[in-house]
C-alpha positions in Angstrom: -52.8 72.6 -121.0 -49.6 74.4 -122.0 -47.5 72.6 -118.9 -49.1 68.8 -119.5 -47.9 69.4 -123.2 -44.2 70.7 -121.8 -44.1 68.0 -119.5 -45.1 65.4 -122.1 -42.1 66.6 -124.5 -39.5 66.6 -121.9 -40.7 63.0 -121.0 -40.5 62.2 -124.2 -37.0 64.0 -125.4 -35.9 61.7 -121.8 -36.6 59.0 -123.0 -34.8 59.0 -126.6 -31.8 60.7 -124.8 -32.2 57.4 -122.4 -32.6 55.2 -125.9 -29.4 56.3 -127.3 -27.2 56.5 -124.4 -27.2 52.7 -123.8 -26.9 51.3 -127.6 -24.1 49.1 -127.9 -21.4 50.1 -130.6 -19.6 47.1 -131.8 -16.1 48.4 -132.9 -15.4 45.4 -134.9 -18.6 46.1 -136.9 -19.3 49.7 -136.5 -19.0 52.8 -139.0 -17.1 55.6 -138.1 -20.6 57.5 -137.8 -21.8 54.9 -135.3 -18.5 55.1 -133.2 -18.5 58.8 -133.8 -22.2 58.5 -131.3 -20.0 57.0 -128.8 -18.9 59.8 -126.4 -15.3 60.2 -126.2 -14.6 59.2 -129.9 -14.0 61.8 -132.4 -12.9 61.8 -136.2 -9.7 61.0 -135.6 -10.0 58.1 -133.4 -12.3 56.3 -135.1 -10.3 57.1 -138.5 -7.8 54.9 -136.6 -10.0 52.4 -135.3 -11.1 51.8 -138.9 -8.1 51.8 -140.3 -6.3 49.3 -137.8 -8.8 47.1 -138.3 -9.2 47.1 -141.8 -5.4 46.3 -141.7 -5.2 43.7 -138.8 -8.6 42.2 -138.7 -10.5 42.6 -135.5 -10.0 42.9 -132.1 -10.3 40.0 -129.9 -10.8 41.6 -126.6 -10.4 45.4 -124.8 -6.2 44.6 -124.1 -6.1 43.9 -128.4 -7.9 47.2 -128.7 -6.1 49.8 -126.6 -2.9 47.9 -127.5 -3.5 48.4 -131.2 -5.1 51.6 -131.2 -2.5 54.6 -131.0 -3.9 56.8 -127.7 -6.1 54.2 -126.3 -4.8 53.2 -123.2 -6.7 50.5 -121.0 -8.2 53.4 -118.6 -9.5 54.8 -122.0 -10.9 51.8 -123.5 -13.0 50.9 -120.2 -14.4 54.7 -120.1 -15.3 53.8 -123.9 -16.8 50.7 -123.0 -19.0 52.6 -119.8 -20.4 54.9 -122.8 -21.5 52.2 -124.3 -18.7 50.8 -127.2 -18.4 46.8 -127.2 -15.5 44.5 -128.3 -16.9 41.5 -130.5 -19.9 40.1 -131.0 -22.5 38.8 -128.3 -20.6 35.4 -126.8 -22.8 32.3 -128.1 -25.2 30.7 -125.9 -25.6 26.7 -126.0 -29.1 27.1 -127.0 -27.5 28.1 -130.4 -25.1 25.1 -130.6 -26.5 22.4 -133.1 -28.9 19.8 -131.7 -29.9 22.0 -129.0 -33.5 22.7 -129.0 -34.3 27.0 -128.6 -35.7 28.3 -125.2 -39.0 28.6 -124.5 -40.5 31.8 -126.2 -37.6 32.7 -128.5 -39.3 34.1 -131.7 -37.3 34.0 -134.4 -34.7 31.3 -133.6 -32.6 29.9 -136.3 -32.5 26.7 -134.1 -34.3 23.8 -136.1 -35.9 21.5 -133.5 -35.5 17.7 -134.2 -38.6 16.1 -135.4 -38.9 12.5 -135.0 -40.8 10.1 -136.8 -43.2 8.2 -134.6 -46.2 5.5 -135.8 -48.2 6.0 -133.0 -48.5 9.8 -133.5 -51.7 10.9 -134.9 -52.8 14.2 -137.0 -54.5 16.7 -134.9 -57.6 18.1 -136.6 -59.3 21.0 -135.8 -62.9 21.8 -135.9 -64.2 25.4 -136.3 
C-alpha cells in the first residue's frame, strides 16, 4: 500500500515538474515573476528586460533581444529560448485573417463565418 501511494506521488510531482518546464514565457508580455520561472533569468536580468522594454517597446525577434539587453548575447538568448522563454506573440495563421472561415473543430474562434441569404433554404425543425 505504502509503495503504490509513493509511486503515485512521484508520478504525480513528474508530471507538474513536466507541466512547468515547457510553458512558454513571452518576454514581450511577461512579469518579472514569470521570466524569473524561466531558468537562467534572475532578478537582475529580468529588471533589465522590463526596463528596456518598457523604454523601447518590444522586441521584434531573438537578434533585437540579446542586442538590447546588456549580457544577453545570442548563445544566451537561444539557451533562454531551449528553457522555454519566447520572443512575440504566436505568428497569425490565415484561418484568422478576415473572410476566412475557422478550421474544423476550433472551439472558441473569433472567426465569424459568412452567412448567406438563400430563398430556397428552409428552417430545420426538430421533433423530440
Amino acid at each position: 500500500m505504502f509503495k503504490q501511494a509513493r509511486s503515485t506521488i512521484a508520478a504525480f510531482a513528474l508530471a507538474l515538474s513536466i507541466g512547468t518546464a515547457f510553458a512558454a514565457v513571452d518576454v514581450n508580455t511577461a512579469s518579472s515573476d514569470a521570466l524569473r520561472g524561466v531558468k537562467g533569468i534572475g532578478p537582475a536580468k529580468a529588471k533589465a528586460i522590463l526596463d528596456e522594454r518598457q523604454a523601447h517597446g518590444p522586441f521584434k525577434d531573438a537578434n533585437d533581444l540579446s542586442t538590447r539587453v546588456k549580457g544577453l548575447g545570442g548563445k544566451t538568448v537561444q539557451r533562454l529560448e531551449a528553457e522555454g522563454l519566447t520572443i512575440g506573440a504566436a505568428p497569425k495563421t490565415a484561418a484568422a485573417a478576415p473572410g476566412n472561415a475557422a478550421p474544423p473543430g476550433a472551439a472558441n474562434s473569433a472567426v465569424a463565418t459568412p452567412v448567406s441569404a438563400s430563398t430556397s433554404a428552409k428552417p430545420v425543425v426538430v421533433k423530440k
